[in-house]
C-alpha positions, 0 to 999 in steps of 0.5 A: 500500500502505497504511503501518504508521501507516496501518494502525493508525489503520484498526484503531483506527478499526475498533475506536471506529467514528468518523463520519470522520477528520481527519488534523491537519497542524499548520497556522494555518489548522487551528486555528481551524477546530478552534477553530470546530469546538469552539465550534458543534458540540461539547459537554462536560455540553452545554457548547461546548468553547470560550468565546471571551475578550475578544481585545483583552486576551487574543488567541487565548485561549478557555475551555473548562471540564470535566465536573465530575468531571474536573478532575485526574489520576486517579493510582488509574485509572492503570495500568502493564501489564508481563506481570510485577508486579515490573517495575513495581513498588510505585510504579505501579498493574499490570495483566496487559497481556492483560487490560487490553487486553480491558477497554479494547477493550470500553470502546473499542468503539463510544465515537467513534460520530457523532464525528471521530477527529483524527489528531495526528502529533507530535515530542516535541523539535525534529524534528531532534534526535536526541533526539526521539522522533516519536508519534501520538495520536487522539482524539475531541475537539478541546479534546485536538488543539487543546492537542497542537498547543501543547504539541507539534510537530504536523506531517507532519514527524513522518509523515515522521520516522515513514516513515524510522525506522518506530517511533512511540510510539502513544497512543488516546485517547476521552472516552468518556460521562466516567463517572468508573467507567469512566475508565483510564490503561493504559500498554504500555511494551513496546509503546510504547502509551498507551491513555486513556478517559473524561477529558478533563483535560489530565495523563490525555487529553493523552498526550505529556505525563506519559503519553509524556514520563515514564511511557513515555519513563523506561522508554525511558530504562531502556533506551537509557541516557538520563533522562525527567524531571520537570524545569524546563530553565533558563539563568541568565545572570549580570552578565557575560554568562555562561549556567550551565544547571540542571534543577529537580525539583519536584512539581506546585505547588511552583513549577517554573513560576515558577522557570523564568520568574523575574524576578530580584531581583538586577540584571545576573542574568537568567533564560532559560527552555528548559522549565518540565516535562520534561526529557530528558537524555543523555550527550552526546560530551564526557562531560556531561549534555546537556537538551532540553525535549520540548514545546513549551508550558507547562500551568501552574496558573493559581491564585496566577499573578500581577504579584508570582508570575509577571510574565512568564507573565502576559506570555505569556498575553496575547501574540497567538502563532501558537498558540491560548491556553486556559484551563481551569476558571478563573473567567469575568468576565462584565462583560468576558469574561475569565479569573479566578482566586484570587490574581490582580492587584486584588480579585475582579470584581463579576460572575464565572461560577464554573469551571462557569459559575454566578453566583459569590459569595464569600460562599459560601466557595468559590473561583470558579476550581477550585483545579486550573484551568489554562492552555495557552500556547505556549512560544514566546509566553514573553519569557524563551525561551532561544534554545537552546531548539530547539538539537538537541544541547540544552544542558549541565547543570551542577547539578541542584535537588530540591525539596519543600514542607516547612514544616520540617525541610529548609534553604532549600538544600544540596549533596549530598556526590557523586552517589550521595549527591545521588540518595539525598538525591532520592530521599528528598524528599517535599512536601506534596501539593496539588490537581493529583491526587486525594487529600487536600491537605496531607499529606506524600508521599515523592515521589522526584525528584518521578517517583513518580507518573511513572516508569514502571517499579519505582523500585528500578531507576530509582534503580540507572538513575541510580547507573549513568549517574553512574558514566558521565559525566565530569563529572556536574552537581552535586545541590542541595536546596532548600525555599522552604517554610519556616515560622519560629514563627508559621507564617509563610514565612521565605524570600520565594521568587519573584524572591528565588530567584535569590540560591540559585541564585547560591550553587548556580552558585558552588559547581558552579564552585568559588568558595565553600566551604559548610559541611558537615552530615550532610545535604550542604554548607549556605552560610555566611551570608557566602557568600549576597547577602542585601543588601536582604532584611528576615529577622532573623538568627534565622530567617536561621539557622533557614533553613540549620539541621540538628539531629538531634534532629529528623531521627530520625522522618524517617530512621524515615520514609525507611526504611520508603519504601525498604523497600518496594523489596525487593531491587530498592533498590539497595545504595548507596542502603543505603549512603548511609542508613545513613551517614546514619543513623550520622551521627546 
C-alpha cells in the first residue's frame, strides 16, 4: 500500500506529467551524477546548468548562471493564501487559497513534460532534534536538488522521520518556460504547502529556505509557541575560554554573513559560527531561549566577499567538502576558469565572461558579476563551525542584535530598556534596501526584525507572538541595536565594521552579564566611551561621539515615520507596542 508521501508525489506527478522520477537519497555518489546530469543534458536560455571551475583552486565548485530575468526574489509574485485577508495581513501579498490553487494547477499542468521530477526528502535541523521539522520538495531541475542537498539534510532519514510522525511540510516546485508573467510564490500555511513556478533563483525555487524556514515555519511558530527567524546563530568565545551565544537580525546585505564568520580584531576573542540565516528558537526546560540553525549551508552574496570582508568564507569556498560548491551569476575568468566578482582580492582579470557569459569590459560601466550573484557552500566546509552546531537541544541565547543600514540617525549600538521595549525598538528598524529583491536600491524600508518580507502571517500578531513568549521565559536574552552604517560629514563610514565588530559585541556580552553600566537615552542604554576597547582604532573623538549620539531634534520625522508603519496594523498592533511609542514619543 502505497504511503501518504507516496501518494502525493503520484498526484503531483499526475498533475506536471514528468518523463520519470528520481527519488534523491542524499548520497556522494548522487551528486555528481546530478552534477553530470546538469552539465550534458540540461539547459537554462540553452545554457548547461553547470560550468565546471578550475578544481585545483576551487574543488567541487561549478557555475551555473540564470535566465536573465531571474536573478532575485520576486517579493510582488509572492503570495500568502489564508481563506481570510486579515490573517495575513498588510505585510504579505493574499490570495483566496481556492483560487490560487486553480491558477497554479493550470500553470502546473503539463510544465515537467520530457523532464525528471527529483524527489528531495529533507530535515530542516539535525534529524534528531526535536526541533526539526522533516519536508519534501520536487522539482524539475537539478541546479534546485543539487543546492537542497547543501543547504539541507537530504536523506531517507527524513522518509523515515516522515513514516513515524506522518506530517511533512510539502513544497512543488517547476521552472516552468521562466516567463517572468507567469512566475508565483503561493504559500498554504494551513496546509503546510509551498507551491513555486517559473524561477529558478535560489530565495523563490529553493523552498526550505525563506519559503519553509520563515514564511511557513513563523506561522508554525504562531502556533506551537516557538520563533522562525531571520537570524545569524553565533558563539563568541572570549580570552578565557568562555562561549556567550547571540542571534543577529539583519536584512539581506547588511552583513549577517560576515558577522557570523568574523575574524576578530581583538586577540584571545574568537568567533564560532552555528548559522549565518535562520534561526529557530524555543523555550527550552530551564526557562531560556534555546537556537538551532535549520540548514545546513550558507547562500551568501558573493559581491564585496573578500581577504579584508570575509577571510574565512573565502576559506570555505575553496575547501574540497563532501558537498558540491556553486556559484551563481558571478563573473567567469576565462584565462583560468574561475569565479569573479566586484570587490574581490587584486584588480579585475584581463579576460572575464560577464554573469551571462559575454566578453566583459569595464569600460562599459557595468559590473561583470550581477550585483545579486551568489554562492552555495556547505556549512560544514566553514573553519569557524561551532561544534554545537548539530547539538539537538541547540544552544542558549543570551542577547539578541537588530540591525539596519542607516547612514544616520541610529548609534553604532544600544540596549533596549526590557523586552517589550527591545521588540518595539525591532520592530521599528528599517535599512536601506539593496539588490537581493526587486525594487529600487537605496531607499529606506521599515523592515521589522528584518521578517517583513518573511513572516508569514499579519505582523500585528507576530509582534503580540513575541510580547507573549517574553512574558514566558525566565530569563529572556537581552535586545541590542546596532548600525555599522554610519556616515560622519563627508559621507564617509565612521565605524570600520568587519573584524572591528567584535569590540560591540564585547560591550553587548558585558552588559547581558552585568559588568558595565551604559548610559541611558530615550532610545535604550548607549556605552560610555570608557566602557568600549577602542585601543588601536584611528576615529577622532568627534565622530567617536557622533557614533553613540541621540538628539531629538532629529528623531521627530522618524517617530512621524514609525507611526504611520504601525498604523497600518489596525487593531491587530498590539497595545504595548502603543505603549512603548508613545513613551517614546513623550520622551521627546
Amino acid at each position: 500500500m502505497a504511503t501518504l508521501l507516496e501518494r502525493w508525489v503520484d498526484e503531483q506527478a499526475a498533475l506536471t506529467k514528468p518523463k520519470s522520477i528520481y527519488w534523491c537519497d542524499g548520497s556522494e555518489a548522487e551528486a555528481h551524477k546530478l552534477i553530470e546530469i546538469g552539465i550534458r543534458e540540461e539547459r537554462i536560455n540553452g545554457q548547461p546548468i553547470f560550468h565546471e571551475l578550475n578544481q585545483k583552486v576551487w574543488p567541487n565548485a561549478y557555475l551555473h548562471r540564470s535566465h536573465p530575468t531571474d536573478v532575485a526574489r520576486t517579493e510582488h509574485l509572492t503570495y500568502v493564501c489564508y481563506p481570510d485577508k486579515e490573517t495575513a495581513g498588510p505585510n504579505n501579498n493574499w490570495m483566496d487559497p481556492e483560487e490560487a490553487k486553480a491558477m497554479m494547477r493550470k500553470l502546473f499542468d503539463g510544465c515537467m513534460t520530457g523532464k525528471t521530477m527529483y524527489v528531495l526528502p529533507y530535515m530542516m535541523g539535525s534529524a534528531d532534534s526535536p526541533y526539526a521539522k522533516a519536508c519534501v520538495q520536487l522539482t524539475d531541475v537539478s541546479y534546485v536538488a543539487i543546492s537542497m542537498r547543501i543547504m539541507t539534510r537530504v536523506g531517507k532519514f527524513a522518509i523515515e522521520k516522515i513514516s513515524k510522525d506522518g506530517d511533512f511540510v510539502k513544497g512543488l516546485h517547476s521552472i516552468g518556460d521562466l516567463d517572468p508573467n507567469k512566475r508565483f510564490i503561493m504559500h498554504f500555511p494551513l496546509e503546510h504547502l509551498v507551491w513555486s513556478v517559473g524561477s529558478g533563483y535560489g530565495g523563490n525555487a529553493l523552498l526550505g529556505k525563506k519559503c519553509f524556514s520563515l514564511r511557513i515555519a513563523s506561522w508554525l511558530g504562531l502556533k506551537e509557541g516557538w520563533l522562525a527567524e531571520h537570524m545569524v546563530i553565533m558563539g563568541i568565545q572570549d580570552p578565557e575560554g568562555e562561549i556567550t551565544y547571540i542571534t543577529a537580525a539583519m536584512p539581506s546585505a547588511c552583513g549577517k554573513t560576515n558577522l557570523a564568520m568574523m575574524e576578530s580584531a581583538l586577540p584571545g576573542y574568537k568567533i564560532w559560527t552555528l548559522g549565518d540565516d535562520i534561526a529557530w528558537m524555543n523555550i527550552g526546560p530551564d526557562g531560556r531561549l534555546w537556537a538551532i540553525n535549520p540548514e545546513a549551508g550558507f547562500f551568501g552574496v558573493a559581491p564585496g566577499t573578500s581577504a579584508k570582508t570575509n577571510p574565512n568564507m573565502l576559506r570555505t569556498l575553496k575547501k574540497n567538502g563532501f558537498y558540491p560548491t556553486l556559484f551563481t551569476n558571478t563573473a567567469l575568468n576565462t584565462d583560468t576558469n574561475e569565479p569573479w566578482w566586484e570587490g574581490m582580492d587584486g584588480a579585475a582579470p584581463k579576460n572575464l565572461a560577464d554573469w551571462q557569459g559575454n566578453k566583459w569590459s569595464g569600460s562599459l560601466g557595468r559590473q561583470a558579476a550581477h550585483p545579486n550573484s551568489r554562492f552555495t557552500v556547505s556549512i560544514y566546509n566553514a573553519p569557524t563551525l561551532s561544534k554545537e552546531a548539530d547539538n539537538p537541544k541547540g544552544v542558549p541565547i543570551s542577547a539578541m542584535i537588530f540591525g539596519g543600514k542607516r547612514t544616520a540617525l541610529i548609534p553604532l549600538v544600544y540596549e533596549s530598556l526590557n523586552w517589550q521595549n527591545g521588540v518595539f525598538s525591532a520592530a521599528r528598524m528599517g535599512s536601506e534596501t539593496t539588490a537581493a529583491a526587486v525594487h529600487q536600491v537605496g531607499v529606506l524600508r521599515r523592515d521589522p526584525m528584518a521578517m517583513l518580507p518573511f513572516c508569514g502571517y499579519n505582523m500585528g500578531d507576530y509582534f503580540k507572538h513575541w510580547i507573549n513568549l517574553g512574558k514566558k521565559m525566565l530569563k529572556p536574552p537581552k535586545i541590542f541595536c546596532v548600525n555599522w552604517f554610519r556616515q560622519d560629514n563627508l559621507g564617509n563610514f565612521i565605524w570600520p565594521g568587519f573584524g572591528e565588530n567584535i569590540r560591540v559585541l564585547k560591550w553587548i556580552i558585558d552588559r547581558a552579564k552585568g559588568k558595565v553600566k551604559g548610559r541611558e537615552t530615550p532610545i535604550g542604554v548607549v556605552p560610555k566611551l570608557e566602557d568600549m576597547n577602542l585601543h588601536g582604532l584611528n576615529i577622532d573623538k568627534q565622530n567617536l561621539e557622533k557614533l553613540f549620539e541621540v538628539k531629538l531634534d532629529d528623531w521627530k520625522q522618524e517617530i512621524e515615520d514609525v507611526r504611520k508603519f504601525l498604523e497600518q496594523f489596525g487593531d491587530r498592533m498590539p497595545k504595548e507596542m502603543w505603549e512603548e511609542y508613545n513613551t517614546l514619543k513623550n520622551n521627546y
